[in-house]
C-alpha positions in Angstrom: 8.5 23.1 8.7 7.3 20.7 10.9 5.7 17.1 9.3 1.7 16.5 9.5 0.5 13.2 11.1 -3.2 12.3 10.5 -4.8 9.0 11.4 -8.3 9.6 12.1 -11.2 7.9 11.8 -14.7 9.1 11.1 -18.4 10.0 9.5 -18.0 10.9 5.4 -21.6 10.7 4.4 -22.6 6.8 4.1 -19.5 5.2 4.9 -16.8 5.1 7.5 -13.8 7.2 7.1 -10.8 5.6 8.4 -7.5 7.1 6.9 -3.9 7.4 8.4 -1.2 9.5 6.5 2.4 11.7 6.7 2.7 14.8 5.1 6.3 17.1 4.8 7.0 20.0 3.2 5.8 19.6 -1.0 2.6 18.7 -1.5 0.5 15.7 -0.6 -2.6 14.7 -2.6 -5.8 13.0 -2.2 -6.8 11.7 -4.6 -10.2 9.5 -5.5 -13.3 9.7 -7.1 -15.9 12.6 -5.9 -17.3 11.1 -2.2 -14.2 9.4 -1.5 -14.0 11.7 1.5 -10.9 13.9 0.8 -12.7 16.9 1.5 -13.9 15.4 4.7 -10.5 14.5 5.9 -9.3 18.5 5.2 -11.8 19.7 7.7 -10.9 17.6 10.2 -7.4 18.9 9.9 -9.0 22.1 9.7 -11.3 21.4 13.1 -14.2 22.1 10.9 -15.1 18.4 11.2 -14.5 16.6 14.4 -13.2 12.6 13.8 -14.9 10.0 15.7 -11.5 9.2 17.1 -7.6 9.7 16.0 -5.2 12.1 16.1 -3.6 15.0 14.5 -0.3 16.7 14.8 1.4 19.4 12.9 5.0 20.3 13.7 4.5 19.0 16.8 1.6 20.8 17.8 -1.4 18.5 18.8 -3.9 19.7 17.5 -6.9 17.0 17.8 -6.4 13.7 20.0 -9.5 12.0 20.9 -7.5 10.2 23.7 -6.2 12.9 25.1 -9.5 14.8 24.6 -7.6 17.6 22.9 -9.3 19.1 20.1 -8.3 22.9 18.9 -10.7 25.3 17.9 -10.1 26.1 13.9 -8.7 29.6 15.1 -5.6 28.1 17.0 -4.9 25.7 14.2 -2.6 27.4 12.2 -3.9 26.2 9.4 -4.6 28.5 5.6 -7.5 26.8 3.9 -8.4 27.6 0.3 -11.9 26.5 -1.1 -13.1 25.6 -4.7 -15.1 29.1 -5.0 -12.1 31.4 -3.3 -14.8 33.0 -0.9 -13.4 36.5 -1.5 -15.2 39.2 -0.2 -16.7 41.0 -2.6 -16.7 44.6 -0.9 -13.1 44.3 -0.1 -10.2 45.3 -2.4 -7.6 42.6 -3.3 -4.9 44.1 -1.2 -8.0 44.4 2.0 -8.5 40.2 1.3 -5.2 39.5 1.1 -4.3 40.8 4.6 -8.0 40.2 6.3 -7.2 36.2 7.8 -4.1 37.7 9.2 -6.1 40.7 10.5 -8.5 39.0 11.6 -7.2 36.4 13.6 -4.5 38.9 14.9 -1.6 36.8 13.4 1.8 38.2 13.6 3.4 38.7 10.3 6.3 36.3 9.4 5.6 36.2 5.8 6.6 39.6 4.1 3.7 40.8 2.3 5.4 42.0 -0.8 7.0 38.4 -0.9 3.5 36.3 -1.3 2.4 39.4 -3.9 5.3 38.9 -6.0 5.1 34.8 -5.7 1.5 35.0 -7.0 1.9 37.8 -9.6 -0.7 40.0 -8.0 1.4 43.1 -8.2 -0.7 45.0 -10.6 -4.6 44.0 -8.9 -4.1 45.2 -5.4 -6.1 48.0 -5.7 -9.0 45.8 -7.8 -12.5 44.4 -7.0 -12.9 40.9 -6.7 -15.7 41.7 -9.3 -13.3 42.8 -12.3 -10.8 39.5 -11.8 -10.7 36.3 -14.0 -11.3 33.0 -12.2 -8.0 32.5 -12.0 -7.0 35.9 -10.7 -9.5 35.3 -7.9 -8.5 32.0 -6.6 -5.0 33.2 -6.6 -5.7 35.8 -4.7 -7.5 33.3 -2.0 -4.0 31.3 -1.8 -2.5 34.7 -1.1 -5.2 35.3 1.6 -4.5 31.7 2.9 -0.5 32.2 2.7 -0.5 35.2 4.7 -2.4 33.9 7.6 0.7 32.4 8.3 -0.1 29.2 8.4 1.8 26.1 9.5 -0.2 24.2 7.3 -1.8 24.9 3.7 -5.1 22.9 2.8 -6.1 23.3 -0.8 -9.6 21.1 -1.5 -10.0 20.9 -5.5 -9.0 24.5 -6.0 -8.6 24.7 -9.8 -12.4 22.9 -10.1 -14.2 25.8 -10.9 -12.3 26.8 -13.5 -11.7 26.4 -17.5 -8.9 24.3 -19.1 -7.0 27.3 -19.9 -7.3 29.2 -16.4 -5.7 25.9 -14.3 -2.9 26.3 -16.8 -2.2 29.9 -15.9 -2.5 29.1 -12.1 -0.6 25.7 -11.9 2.6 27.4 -12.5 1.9 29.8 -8.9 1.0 26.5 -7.1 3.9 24.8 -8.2 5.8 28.1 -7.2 4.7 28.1 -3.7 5.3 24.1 -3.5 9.3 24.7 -4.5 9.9 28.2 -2.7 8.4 27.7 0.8 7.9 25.1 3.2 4.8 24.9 4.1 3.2 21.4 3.8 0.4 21.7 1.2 -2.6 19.0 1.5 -4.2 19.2 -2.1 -7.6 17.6 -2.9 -8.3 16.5 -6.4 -10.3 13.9 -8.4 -8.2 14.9 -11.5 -5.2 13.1 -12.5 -3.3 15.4 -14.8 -2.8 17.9 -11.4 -2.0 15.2 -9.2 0.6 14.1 -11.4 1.9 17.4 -12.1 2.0 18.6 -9.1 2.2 16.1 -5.7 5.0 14.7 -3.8 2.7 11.9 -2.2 0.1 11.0 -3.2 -2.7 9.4 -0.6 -6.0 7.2 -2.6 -8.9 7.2 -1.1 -12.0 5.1 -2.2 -15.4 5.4 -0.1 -13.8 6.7 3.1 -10.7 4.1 3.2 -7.3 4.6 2.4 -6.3 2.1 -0.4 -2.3 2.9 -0.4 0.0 6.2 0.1 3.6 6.7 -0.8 5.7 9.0 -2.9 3.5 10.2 -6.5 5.9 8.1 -9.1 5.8 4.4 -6.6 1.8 5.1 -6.4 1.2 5.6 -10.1 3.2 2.6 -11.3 0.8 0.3 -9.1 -1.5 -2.1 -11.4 -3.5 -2.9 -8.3 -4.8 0.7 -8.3 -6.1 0.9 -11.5 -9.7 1.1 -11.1 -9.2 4.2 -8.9 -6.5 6.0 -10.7 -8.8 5.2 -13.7 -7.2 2.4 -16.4 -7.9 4.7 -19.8 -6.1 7.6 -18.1 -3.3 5.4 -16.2 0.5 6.1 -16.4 3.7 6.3 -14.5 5.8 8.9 -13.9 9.4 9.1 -15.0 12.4 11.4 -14.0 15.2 12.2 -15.7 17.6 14.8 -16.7 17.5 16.8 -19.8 21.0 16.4 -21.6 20.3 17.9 -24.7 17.4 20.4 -26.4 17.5 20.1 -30.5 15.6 23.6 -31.1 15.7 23.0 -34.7 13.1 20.3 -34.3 11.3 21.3 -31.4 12.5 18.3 -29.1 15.0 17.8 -25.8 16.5 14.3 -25.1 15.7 13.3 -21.6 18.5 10.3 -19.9 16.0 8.2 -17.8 18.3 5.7 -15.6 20.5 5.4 -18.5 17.7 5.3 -21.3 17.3 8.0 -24.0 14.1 9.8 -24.3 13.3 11.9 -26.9 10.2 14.6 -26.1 8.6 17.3 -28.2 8.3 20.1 -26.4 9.7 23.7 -25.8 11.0 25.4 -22.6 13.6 23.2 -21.5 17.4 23.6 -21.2 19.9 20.9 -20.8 20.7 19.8 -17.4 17.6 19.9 -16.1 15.7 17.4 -14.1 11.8 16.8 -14.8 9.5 14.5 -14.3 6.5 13.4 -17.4 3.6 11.1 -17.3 3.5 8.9 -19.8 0.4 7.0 -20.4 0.0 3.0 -20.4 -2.0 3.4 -23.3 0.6 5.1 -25.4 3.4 2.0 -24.7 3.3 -0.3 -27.3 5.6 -4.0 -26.9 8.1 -5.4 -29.3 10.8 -8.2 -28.5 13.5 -6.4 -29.8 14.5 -3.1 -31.3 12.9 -2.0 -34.3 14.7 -0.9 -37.2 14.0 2.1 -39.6 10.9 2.6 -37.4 9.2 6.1 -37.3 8.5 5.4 -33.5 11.3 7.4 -31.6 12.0 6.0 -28.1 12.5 2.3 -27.9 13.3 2.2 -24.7 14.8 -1.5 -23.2 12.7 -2.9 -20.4 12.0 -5.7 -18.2 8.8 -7.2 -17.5 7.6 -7.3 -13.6 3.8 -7.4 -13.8 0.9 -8.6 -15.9 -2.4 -7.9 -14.9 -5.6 -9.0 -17.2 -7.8 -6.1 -16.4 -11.0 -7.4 -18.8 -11.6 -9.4 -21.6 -9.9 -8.1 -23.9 -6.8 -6.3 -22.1 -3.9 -6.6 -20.2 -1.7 -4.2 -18.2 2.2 -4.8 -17.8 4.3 -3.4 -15.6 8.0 -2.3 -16.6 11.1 -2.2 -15.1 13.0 1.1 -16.7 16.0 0.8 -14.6 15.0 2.0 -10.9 11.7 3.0 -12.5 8.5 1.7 -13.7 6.8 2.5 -17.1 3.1 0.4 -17.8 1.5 -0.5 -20.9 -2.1 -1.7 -22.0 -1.8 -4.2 -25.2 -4.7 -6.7 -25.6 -4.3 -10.2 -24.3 -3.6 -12.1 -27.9 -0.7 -10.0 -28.1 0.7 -10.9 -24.9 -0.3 -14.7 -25.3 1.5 -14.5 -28.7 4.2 -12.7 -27.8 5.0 -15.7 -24.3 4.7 -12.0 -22.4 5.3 -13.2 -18.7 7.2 -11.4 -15.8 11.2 -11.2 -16.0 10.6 -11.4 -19.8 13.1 -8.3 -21.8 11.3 -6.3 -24.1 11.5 -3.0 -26.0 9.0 -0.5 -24.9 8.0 1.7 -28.1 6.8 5.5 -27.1 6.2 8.2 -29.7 7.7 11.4 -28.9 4.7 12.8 -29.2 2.7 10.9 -26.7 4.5 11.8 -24.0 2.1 14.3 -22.0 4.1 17.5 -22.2 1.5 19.6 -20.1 2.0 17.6 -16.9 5.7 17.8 -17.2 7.2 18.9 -14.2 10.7 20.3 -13.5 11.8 19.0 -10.4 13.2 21.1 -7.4 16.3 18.7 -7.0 18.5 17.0 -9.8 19.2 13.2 -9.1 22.6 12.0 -8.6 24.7 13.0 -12.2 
């Protein structure tokens, strides 16, 4: 599938909007606080918004260039567009919503119906009213609805909002599903980190209308100079690795991170693997060297790249893990008492536990062995 180019410029309520960004197949998020304008940006894509000026392209397909004073109706857009409420119509069976975008705007069929019922697990409702469906049920019946328009593009603005803890873990699993088994490039709006790490490729921030940085999800959340938008008590990196072993009898799997050991609780892996977990910079304590007899599991050998003093009272480090980053939030005193200062070794101390198993993500392609 083609790649999406946006660089547009714009109206988003009070401010300016002035974003530029790639997109491939995965998914790309944007991410930043509520009236950052992410949704904005989606319906421009979408032609439900026109941009002051720019351009948009999708597998080569102009589809809006304020030069060229090309601008495509939302119809000839080839674009699937799922909302926060799933907009389902209510007097139509699941099986009569599914197919109605494709109906509707006379779309021939590339994707095999049975195929997007199977990948969302809607097997057993086609025959249901939106009416008697759980929240989750219904929104995954609106990606099935957007999937089978056949769309070059998939635009998703915060479409786990509306729903309960619980129901976005049931559904994350089907979005992830769609993300690894077709190629589609999937735009995902979100103000919530957990998904974003879970679940994006890229990831695009986005504060009052301007686009603060974009690049792949693990280089983005390693930044210290983002912290005020990612948010600094829910900041992390991501790490990848490869799960080499799975101890069953204690409930945990040993993850090799660029050559460092990594021991996780959790259930549902099997050796070999390669996943990616968010660890939070809260949850990395310092030492100067490896600590013996200690209860704390992973002490993992770093190097020091980046100290930022983000108040008072705290500081935020930046790690060197081999070719990745971790971060950690210790107070200052301890960083002025321990001579902290970049291209200083230390050991970072993690306990297994703290390792956010629910964003864990198994990854579509295993590094190099």
């Amino acid at each position: 599938m083609g790649l999406l180019e946006v660089s547009v410029t714009g109206e988003a309520g009070e401010f300016r909007l002035d974003a530029g960004f790639e997109a491939s197949s995965g998914i790309t998020a944007l991410f930043g606080h509520s009236g950052a304008g992410k949704t904005t940006i989606l319906k421009m894509i979408a032609g439900m918004t026109k941009p002051k000026t720019g351009r948009i392209v999708a597998g080569g397909r102009v589809l809006f260039d304020s030069g060229a004073r090309i601008d495509l109706p939302p119809q000839a857009r080839q674009v699937g567009f799922v909302f926060q409420d799933g907009r389902l119509f209510p007097h139509l069976s699941v099986r009569r919503n599914l197919t109605y975008a494709r109906w509707a705007g006379r779309r021939r069929a590339t994707r095999p119906f049975g195929e997007v019922v199977a990948l969302l697990g809607l097997e057993t409702h086609l025959d249901r009213s939106p009416a008697t469906l759980s929240g989750g049920e219904r929104q995954r019946v609106a990606i099935g609805r957007a999937l089978l328009s056949d769309p070059a593009i998939l635009l998703m603005d915060e479409p786990l909002s509306s729903l309960d803890q619980a129901r976005r873990l049931e559904i994350l699993p089907y979005i992830e599903a769609i993300r690894d088994e077709t190629a589609i490039p999937i735009v995902y709006v979100s103000h919530e980190i957990d998904e974003v790490a879970r679940l994006a490729d890229t990831v695009v921030v986005l504060e009052q209308g301007r686009m603060l940085a974009a690049g792949p999800a693990a280089e983005i959340f390693g930044r210290l100079d983002l912290g005020d938008t990612l948010g600094r008590q829910e900041a992390g990196a991501l790490v990848e690795g490869i799960v080499r072993e799975v101890e069953p009898e204690y409930g945990v799997v040993l993850i090799d991170a660029d050559g460092a050991r990594l021991e996780l609780v959790g259930e549902g892996f099997s050796a070999g693997e390669a996943v990616r977990l968010r660890i939070r910079a809260r949850d990395v304590a310092i030492a100067l060297q490896v600590q013996a007899g200690h209860s704390i599991r992973n002490q993992l050998p770093c190097v020091v790249e980046e100290i930022v003093a983000t108040d008072p009272a705290f500081v935020e480090l930046a790690l060197k893990l081999g070719s990745q980053r971790l971060r950690s939030r210790i107070t200052r005193k301890s960083a002025d008492e321990m001579g902290i200062s970049p291209g200083k070794k230390v050991v970072a101390l993690l306990k297994a536990v703290s390792v956010e198993r629910r964003v864990a993500r198994h990854l579509r392609e295993r590094p190099p062995q």
